[in-house]
Residue frames relative to the residue before (quaternion, step in Angstrom):
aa qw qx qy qz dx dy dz
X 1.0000 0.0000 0.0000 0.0000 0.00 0.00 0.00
X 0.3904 -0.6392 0.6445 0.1538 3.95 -1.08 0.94
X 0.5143 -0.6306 0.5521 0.1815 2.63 -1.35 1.31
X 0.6308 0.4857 -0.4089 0.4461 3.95 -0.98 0.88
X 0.7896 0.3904 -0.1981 0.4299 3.37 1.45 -0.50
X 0.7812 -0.4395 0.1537 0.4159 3.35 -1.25 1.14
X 0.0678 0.8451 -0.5252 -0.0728 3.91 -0.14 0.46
X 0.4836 -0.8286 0.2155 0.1820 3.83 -0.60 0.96
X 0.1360 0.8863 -0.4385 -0.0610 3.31 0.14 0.34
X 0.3556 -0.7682 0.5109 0.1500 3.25 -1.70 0.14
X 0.3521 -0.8091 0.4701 -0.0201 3.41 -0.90 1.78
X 0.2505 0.7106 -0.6452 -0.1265 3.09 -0.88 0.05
X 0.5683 -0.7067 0.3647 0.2109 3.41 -2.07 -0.34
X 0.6301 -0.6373 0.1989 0.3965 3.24 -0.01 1.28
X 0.8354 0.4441 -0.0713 0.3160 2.85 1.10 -1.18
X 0.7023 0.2874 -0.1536 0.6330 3.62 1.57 -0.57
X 0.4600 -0.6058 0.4862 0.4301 3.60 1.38 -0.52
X 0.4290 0.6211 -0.5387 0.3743 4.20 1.05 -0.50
X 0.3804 -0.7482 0.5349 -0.0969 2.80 -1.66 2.17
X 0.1268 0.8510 -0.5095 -0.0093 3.74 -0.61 0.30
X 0.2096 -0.6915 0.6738 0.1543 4.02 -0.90 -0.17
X 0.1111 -0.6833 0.7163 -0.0879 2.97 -0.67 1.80
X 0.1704 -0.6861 0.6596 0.2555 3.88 -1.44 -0.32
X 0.2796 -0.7664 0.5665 0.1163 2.99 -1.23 1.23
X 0.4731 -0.1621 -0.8508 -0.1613 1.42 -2.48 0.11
X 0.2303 -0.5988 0.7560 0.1296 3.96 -1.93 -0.18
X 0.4635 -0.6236 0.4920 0.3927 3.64 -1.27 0.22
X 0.8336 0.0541 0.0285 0.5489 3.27 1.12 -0.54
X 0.4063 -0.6490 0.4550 0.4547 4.18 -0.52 0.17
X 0.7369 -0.4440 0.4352 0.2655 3.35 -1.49 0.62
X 0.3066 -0.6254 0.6996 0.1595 3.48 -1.29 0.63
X 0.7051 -0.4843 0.4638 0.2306 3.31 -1.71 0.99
X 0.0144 0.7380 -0.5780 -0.3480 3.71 -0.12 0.28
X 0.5551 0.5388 -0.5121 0.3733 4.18 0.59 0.54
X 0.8129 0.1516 -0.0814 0.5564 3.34 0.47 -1.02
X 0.3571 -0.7608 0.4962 0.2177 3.89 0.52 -0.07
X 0.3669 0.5960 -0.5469 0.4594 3.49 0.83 1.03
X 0.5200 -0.5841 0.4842 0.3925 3.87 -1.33 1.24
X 0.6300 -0.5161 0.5556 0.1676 3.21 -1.87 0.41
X 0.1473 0.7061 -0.6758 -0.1515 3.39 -1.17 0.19
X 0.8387 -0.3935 0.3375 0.1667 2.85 -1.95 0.46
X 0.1195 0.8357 -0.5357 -0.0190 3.80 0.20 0.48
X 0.8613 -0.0229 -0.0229 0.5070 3.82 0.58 0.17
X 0.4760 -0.6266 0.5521 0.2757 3.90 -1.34 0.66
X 0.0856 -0.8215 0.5319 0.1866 3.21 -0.60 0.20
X 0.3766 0.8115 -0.3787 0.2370 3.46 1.31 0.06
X 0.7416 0.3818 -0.1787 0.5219 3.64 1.35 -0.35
X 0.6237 -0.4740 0.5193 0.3416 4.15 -1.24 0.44
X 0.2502 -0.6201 0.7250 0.1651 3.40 -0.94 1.34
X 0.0159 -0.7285 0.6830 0.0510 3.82 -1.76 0.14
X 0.1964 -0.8167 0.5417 0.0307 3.01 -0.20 1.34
């Protein structure tokens, strides 16, 4: 993947645990839509998991 393009990641909220996948870049991270507290960033998704 080239840098400049949309790259996935995966939020969640500190506070209920509610998950999402935003692509970056963003102007800003996402607000909970339960509890309205900012998101943070809990994992890249830009690479193949192997289990």
């Amino acid at each position: 993947m080239e840098r400049g393009q949309k790259e996935p990641v995966q939020v969640v909220c500190p506070r209920c645990r509610h998950t999402e996948i935003i692509y970056l870049p963003v102007p800003d991270l996402p607000r909970c839509p339960e509890c309205d507290v900012q998101m943070l960033i809990e994992e890249l998704l830009d690479e193949g998991k192997s289990y």
